[in-house]
C-alpha positions as CSV (number, residue, x, y, z in Angstrom):
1,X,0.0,0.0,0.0
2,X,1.2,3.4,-0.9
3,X,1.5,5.8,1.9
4,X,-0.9,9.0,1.5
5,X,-0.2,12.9,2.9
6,X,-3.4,13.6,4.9
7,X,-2.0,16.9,6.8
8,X,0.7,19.6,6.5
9,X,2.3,20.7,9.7
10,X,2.9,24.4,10.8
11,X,4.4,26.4,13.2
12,X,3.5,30.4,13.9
13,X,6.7,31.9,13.8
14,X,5.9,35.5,13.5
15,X,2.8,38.4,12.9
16,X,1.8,40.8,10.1
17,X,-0.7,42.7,9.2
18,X,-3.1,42.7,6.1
19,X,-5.9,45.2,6.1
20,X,-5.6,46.6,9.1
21,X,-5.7,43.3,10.8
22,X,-3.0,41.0,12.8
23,X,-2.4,37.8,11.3
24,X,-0.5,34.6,12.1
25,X,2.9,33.8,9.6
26,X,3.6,30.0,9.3
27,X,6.6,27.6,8.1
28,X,5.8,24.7,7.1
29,X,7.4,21.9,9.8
30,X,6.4,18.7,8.0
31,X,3.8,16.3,7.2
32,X,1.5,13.3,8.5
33,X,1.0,10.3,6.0
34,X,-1.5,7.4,6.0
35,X,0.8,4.8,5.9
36,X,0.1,0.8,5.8
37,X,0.5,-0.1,9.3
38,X,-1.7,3.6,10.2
39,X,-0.9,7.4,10.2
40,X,2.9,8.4,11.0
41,X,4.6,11.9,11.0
42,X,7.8,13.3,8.6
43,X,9.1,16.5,10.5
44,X,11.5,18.5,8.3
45,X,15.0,17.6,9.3
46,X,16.1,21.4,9.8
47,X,13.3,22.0,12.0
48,X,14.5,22.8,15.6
49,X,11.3,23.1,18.3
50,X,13.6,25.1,20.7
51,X,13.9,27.8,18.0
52,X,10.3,28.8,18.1
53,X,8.7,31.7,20.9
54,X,6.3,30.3,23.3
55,X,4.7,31.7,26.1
56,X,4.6,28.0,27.8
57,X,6.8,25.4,28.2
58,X,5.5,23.8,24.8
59,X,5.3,24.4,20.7
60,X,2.0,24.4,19.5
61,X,1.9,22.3,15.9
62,X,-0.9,23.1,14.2
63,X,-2.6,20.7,11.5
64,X,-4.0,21.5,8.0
65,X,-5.9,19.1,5.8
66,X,-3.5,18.8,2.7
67,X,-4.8,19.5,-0.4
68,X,-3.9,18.5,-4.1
69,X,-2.4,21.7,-5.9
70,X,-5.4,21.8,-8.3
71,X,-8.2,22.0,-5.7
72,X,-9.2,25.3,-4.1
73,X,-8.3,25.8,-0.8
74,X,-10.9,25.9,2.3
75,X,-10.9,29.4,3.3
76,X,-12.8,28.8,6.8
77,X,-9.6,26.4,7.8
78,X,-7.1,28.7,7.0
79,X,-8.5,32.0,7.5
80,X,-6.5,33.9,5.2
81,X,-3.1,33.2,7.1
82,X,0.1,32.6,5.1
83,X,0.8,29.0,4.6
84,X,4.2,28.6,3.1
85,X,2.5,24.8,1.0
């Protein structure tokens, strides 16, 4: 069975405004995949937890529903942030 992306991974790693309002900036941290034996995660080698601001003790990773480069994307998921995928 061929492994399928279900999710991109995202980090905020900054602010800007559009329009007057504040928004969320993302990077893109890696990936989950639907693999044979269930779902499993591909983090992007360079990406370094300790390097992002928290006001806790934690890094919130947030998940987006991946979706093929030809279909439009769901505007109430991502509510107009910048996704780097």
């Amino acid at each position: 069975m061929k492994s399928k992306k279900t999710h991109n991974l995202a980090v905020v790693v900054g602010k800007y405004t559009k329009d007057g309002e504040i928004r969320n900036a993302y990077l893109n941290v890696g990936c989950v995949f639907d693999g044979e034996y269930g779902p499993y995660i591909l983090l992007t080698k360079t990406f370094n937890p300790a390097g992002i601001q928290s006001d806790d003790s934690g890094v919130i990773i947030k998940m987006f529903e991946h979706k093929d480069s030809g279909t439009k994307q769901n505007n109430n998921q991502y509510d107009g942030e910048i996704m780097p995928f």
